[in-house]
C-alpha positions in Angstrom: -10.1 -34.1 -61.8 -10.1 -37.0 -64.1 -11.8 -40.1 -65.5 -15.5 -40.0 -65.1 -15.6 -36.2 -63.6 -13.9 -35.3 -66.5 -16.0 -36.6 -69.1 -19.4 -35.3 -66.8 -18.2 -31.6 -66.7 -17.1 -32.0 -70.5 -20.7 -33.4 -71.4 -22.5 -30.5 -69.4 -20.6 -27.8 -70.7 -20.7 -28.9 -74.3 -23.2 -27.8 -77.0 -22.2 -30.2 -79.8 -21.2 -33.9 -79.8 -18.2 -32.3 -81.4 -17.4 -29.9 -79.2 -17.9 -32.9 -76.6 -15.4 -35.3 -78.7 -12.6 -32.6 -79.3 -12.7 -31.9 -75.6 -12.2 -35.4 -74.3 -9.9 -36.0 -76.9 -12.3 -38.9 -78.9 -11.4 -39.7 -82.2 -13.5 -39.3 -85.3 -14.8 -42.8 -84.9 -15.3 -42.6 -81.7 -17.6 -39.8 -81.8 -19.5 -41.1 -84.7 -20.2 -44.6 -83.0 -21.5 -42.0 -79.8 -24.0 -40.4 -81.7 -25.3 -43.5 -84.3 -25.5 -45.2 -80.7 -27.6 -42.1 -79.5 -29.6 -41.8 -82.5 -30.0 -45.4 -82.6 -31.5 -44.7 -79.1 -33.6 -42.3 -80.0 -35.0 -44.5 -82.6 -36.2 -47.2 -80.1 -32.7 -49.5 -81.6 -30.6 -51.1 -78.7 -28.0 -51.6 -80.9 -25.4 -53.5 -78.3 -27.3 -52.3 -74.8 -29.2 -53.9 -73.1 -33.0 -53.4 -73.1 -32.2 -52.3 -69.5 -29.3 -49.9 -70.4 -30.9 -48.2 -73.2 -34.3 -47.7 -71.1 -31.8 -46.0 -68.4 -30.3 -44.0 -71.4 -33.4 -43.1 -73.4 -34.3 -39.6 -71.3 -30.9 -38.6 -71.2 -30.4 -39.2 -74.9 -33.7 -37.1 -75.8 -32.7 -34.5 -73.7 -29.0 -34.2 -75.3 -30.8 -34.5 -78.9 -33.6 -31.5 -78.1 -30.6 -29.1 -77.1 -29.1 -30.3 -80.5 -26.3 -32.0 -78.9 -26.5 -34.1 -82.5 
């Protein structure tokens, strides 16, 4: 298992965007940009997504963010 399964199992099975980053092997400032991205989601900022993409990623987002996933 690799690439995209990888990171879908590591998502599902992680309670924290930390836990998430250490798993996958992301790098500080990796994780950091993931979750101002989500937050900036969350906050109705599309940041460098498209209105389409982040409209697409909104409900997943919240979802992640009420199971304090960050």
């Amino acid at each position: 298992m690799g690439g995209v399964e990888k990171v879908a199992v590591a998502l599902s099975q992680s309670p924290t965007a930390d836990v998430f980053a250490k798993s996958t092997g992301m790098s500080d400032t990796d994780e950091t940009k993931m979750i101002t991205a989500m937050q900036g989601i969350l906050d109705g900022n599309e940041g460098d997504l498209s209105p389409n993409e982040s409209a697409d990623f909104a409900f997943f987002v919240q979802k992640l963010h009420e199971t304090g996933f960050f």
